[in-house]
N, C-alpha and C positions, 0 to 999 in steps of 0.2 A: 648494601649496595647504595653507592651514591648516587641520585639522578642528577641531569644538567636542569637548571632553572628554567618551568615553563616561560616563555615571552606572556605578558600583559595582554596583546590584542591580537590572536589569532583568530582566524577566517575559522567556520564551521569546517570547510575542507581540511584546514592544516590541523585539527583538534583533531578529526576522524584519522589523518596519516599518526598524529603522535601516540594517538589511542593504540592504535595494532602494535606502533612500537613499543609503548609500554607494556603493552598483556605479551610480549612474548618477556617479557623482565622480572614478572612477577609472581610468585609461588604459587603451587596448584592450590591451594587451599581460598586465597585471597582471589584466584581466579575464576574458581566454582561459585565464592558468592557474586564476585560481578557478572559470571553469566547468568545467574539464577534472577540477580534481580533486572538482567536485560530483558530476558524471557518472560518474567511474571507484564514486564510494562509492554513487550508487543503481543503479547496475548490476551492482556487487557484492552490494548488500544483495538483487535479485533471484534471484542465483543461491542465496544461504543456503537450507540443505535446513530448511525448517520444520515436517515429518513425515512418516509414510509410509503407503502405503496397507496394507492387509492382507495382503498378500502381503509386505512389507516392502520394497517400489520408494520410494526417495525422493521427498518431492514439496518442489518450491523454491517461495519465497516469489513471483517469477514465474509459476509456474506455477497455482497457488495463484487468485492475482488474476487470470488470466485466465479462469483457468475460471467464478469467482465473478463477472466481467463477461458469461459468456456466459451465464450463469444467469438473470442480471439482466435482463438483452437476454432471455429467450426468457417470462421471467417478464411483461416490459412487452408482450411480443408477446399476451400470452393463452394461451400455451403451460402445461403443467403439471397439478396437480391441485387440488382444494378442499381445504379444512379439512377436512370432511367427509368425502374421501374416502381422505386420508390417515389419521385417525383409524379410519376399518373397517379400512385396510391395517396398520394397526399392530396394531388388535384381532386379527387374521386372524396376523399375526406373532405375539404373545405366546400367542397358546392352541397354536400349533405347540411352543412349549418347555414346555407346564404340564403 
């Protein structure tokens, strides 16, 4: 099978549109290693420690994004606090160090 010649200067966007079109072009065999080694680097890129907490426990990029989904989730729940009442909390915080 012949491809058409990739263009020289494409946009991250139009690489990711060509990408899907090529993987439906290409044998299962040549497709299982490209997704194997997708997968090996966003599973990698999970575990990279992306800071830590106060105590100095590393926190991974994983870890990171699940919390920030549980957050979200508890957020859409109605769970949490107002604007308002985080702002007295914070007031009620800063006069503790003044």
């Amino acid at each position: 099978m012949i491809l058409p010649p990739i263009p020289i200067a494409m946009s991250v966007t139009e690489q990711r549109t060509h990408a899907k079109e090529l993987l439906d072009r290409i044998d299962d065999e040549f497709f299982a290693a490209v997704y194997n080694l997708m997968e090996t680097y966003v599973n990698k890129q999970k575990s990279r420690v992306m800071g830590y907490t106060p105590k100095g426990e590393a926190i991974t990029v994983g870890e990171f994004l699940e919390q920030a989904d549980e957050q979200v989730a508890r957020a859409k729940a109605g769970e949490g606090i107002s604007v308002a009442e985080l702002r007295k909390q914070s007031d009620e915080w800063l006069a503790r160090i003044k």
